[in-house]
Steps between C-alpha positions, in 0.01 A plus 500: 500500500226630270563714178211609245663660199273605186659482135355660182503145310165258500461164687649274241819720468564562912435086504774445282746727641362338818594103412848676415728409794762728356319770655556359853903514450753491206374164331297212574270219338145408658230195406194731603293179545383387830807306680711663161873592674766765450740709573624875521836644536598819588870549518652188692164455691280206334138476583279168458167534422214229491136649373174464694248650330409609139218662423624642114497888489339534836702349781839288537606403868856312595742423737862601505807455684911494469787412702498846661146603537215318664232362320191743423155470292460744208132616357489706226125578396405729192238712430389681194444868571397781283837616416647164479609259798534494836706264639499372835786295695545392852757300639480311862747263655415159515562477861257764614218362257562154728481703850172640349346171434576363796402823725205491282357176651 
């Protein structure tokens, strides 16, 4: 899944919006530190989260699972635009990025 959505706010602003897990469900906490854990529920659905990546107002990457879904890799990348900024987020399981490593050799 890839999504690219631009909002009328700068960088700094999207970033912190960004580090907000509430905005992935109805309440969660995050460490956005490199190997930083958290969580994110959404009704009775709980979602763990442990960051990869952190590159502060410009790119946070991280992995996710629950008991119901399977686990998947999140990138969110943003971009300052004229009018603001564009935000751009792709998810991919964790079991296809595998297959493609090992296809890949």
């Amino acid at each position: 899944m890839y999504r690219e959505v631009d909002v009328p706010c700068d960088v700094e602003a999207a970033w912190q919006h960004v580090i907000d897990p509430s905005w992935l469900g109805d309440d969660g906490e995050l460490d956005v530190v490199p190997g930083g854990e958290g969580w994110v529920s959404e009704g009775d659905e709980t979602k763990y989260l442990v960051v990869e990546e952190v590159d502060d107002e410009r790119h946070l990457s991280f992995r996710w699972a629950s008991f119901v879904d399977a686990p998947s890799r999140v990138e969110i990348d943003l971009e300052p635009t004229l009018e603001g900024t564009r935000i751009a987020i792709s998810e991919s399981p964790l079991e296809a990025r595998a297959m493609a490593s090992l296809v890949a050799r």
